[in-house]
Each structure stands twice: as C-alpha cells, then as structure tokens.
N, C-alpha and C positions, 0 to 999 in steps of 0.2 A: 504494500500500500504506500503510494506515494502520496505524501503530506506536505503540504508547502508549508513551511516554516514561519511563521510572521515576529518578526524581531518584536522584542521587551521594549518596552516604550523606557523610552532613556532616564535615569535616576536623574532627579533633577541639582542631586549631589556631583556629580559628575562632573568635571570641567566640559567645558564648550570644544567642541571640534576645533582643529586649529582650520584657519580660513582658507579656502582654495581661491590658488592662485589663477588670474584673473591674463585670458592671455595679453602678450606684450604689444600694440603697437611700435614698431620700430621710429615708423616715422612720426610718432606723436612728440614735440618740443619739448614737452612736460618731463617725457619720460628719459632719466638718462642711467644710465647702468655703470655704475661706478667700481672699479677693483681696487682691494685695497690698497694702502696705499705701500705698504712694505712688499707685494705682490708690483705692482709697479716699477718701484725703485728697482726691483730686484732682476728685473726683464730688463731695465737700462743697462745696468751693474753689467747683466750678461751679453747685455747688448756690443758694450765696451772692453769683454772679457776682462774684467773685475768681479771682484766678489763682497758678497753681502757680509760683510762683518760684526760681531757684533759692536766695537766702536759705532762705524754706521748705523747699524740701528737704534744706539743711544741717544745719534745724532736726531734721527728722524723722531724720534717717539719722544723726545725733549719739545722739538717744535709743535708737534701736535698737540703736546699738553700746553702749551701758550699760547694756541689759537689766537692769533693776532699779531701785528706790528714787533717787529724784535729786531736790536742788534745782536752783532754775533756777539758782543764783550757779556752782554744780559745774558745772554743763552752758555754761555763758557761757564758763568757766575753761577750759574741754575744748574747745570750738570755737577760741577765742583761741590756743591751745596749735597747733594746724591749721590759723591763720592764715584762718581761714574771717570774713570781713568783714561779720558781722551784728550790729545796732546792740540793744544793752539794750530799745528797745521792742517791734522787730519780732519780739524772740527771746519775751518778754511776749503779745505780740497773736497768734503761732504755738499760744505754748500756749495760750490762750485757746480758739482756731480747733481744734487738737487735742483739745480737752476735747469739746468741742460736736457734733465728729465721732464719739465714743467710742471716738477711740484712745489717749489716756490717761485717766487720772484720777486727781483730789488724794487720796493716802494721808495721813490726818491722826496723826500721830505726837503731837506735843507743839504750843504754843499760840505760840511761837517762830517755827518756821521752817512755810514750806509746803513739804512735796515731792509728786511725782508721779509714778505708774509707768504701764509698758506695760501697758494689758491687751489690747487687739484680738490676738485669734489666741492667746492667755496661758491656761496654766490657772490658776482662780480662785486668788490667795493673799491669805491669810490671815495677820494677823500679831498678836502680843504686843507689847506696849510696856512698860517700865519705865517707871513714875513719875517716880522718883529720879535715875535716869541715860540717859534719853531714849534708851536700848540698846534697838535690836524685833530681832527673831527671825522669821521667815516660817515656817509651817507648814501644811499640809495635811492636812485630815479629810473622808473621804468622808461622813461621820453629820451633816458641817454643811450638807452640799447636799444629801445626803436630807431631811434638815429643810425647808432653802429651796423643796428642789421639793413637797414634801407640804403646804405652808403656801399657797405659789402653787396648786396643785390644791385644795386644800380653797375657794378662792377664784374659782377659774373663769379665775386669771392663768397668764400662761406664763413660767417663769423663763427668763433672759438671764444672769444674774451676779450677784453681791452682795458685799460689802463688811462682814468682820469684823474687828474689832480684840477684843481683850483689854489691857485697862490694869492692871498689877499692879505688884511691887517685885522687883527680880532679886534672886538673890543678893547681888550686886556692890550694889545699892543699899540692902540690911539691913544691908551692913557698912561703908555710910559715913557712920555715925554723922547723914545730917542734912546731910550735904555736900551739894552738888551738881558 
C-alpha cells in the first residue's frame, strides 16, 4: 500500500528556513558580487609571483579595521600598538602592492602628508578639504556619478569609480586670521 506521506506541520519552535536564494541578475547596477578582499590581494600577489605573507596580511586587515582616511605613520603606530612585527619598508612596499591591486588608493588632502583609503567593495566618497586647516569632510552626491556615468557614456567608456575633492576654506579656517 502506497501512502503518500504528508509532512508535520512545522514546530513553531523551530528556526525559520534559511532564505532561498533569489537568482542573480548580472546586469542589474544594484547588484555587485564582491570577493574578498584577502582572496583579491592574493590573485594580484600571484598575479606578480609574490606571495601572500602573513606581514601582508597584517598589513591589509590593519587597514580594514580603520575603515577610513589613514596615513601610513597612523597605521605603523596601530600595528606596533598589536605588537604585529612588520618593518617600515614592507608596510611601504604593501601599500605600494595595494594601490596597484585597487584596493586602496592615495586620497590627496594637503601637499604634507600622503594618506590612503579603502575603496575595493567602498561606496564612492567624496571629500572637501580646507585650505587653511587641512580639516576634509567626506560627502556623498548621487548628481556627481550621474555626471561621471553620462561623461563615461557620452565616451563609449565604462565607469568603475572616481575621485573628487573640493578644496575651499572652512569656517574654522576664515576665523584664523592667517594661522595655520
């Protein structure tokens, strides 16, 4: 005798089904499929015939954890502090190897110091700069990458990212007379 079976109506003790996956438009904007990021670096590394070390990866997983604006001296100070035993050049020749990869790149602020931020996996930003008092500000405008992409299109290029600054005088720098 065959019985069809009719499943137990689910315990409502139970956790919830995990969610099924929803397939992928490729070419939807929205959607971008990101690897991570030590998987990345690591396909450069071999791209280069270098290898992933862990220096290197002290390097990279320091930056990540600073999500933001950084010189290298900040980020030397911050590994040292972690007791993480990487030498002033190789932390230099990482980011070098990071730039080239394009998972960072130099944010030019002032003519001083160089810093660098995440962008790989990042939404675009965008920053201000004070003149006077080398104070930025990070901001976001969707009208600046409508532009970027209508500029790119009008060209027959495909946008990836871009890179704005604004240079002006903050408040704080109209009221210091001349300081710095």
């Amino acid at each position: 005798m065959n019985r069809k079976s009719t499943p137990n109506p689910p315990d409502p003790l139970d956790p919830p089904p995990p969610p099924t996956a929803s397939p992928i438009d490729p070419g939807d904007p929205q959607i971008v499929v990101m690897a991570p990021l030590c998987s990345v670096f690591r396909r450069y590394l071999k791209s280069q015939n270098l290898k992933y070390t862990p220096e290197r990866a002290d390097i990279l997983e320091a930056i990540i954890e600073r999500d933001g604006v950084f010189e290298v001296e900040d980020l030397m100070s911050q590994m040292r502090k972690r007791a993480d035993g990487v030498s002033t050049a190789t932390v230099y020749r990482t980011i070098k190897l990071l730039q080239e990869a394009g998972i960072i790149t130099q944010a030019l602020f002032d003519s001083k110091l160089t810093h660098y931020q995440l962008i790989y996996g990042k939404q675009q930003r965008d920053y201000m700069v004070c003149m006077k008092t080398g104070k930025h500000i990070e901001f976001s405008d969707n009208e600046l990458t409508a532009i970027r992409d209508r500029i790119c299109n009008e060209h027959g290029w495909e946008p990836v990212g871009h890179r704005f600054q604004i240079y002006a005088i903050s408040p704080e720098g109209r009221n210091s007379n001349g300081a710095s």
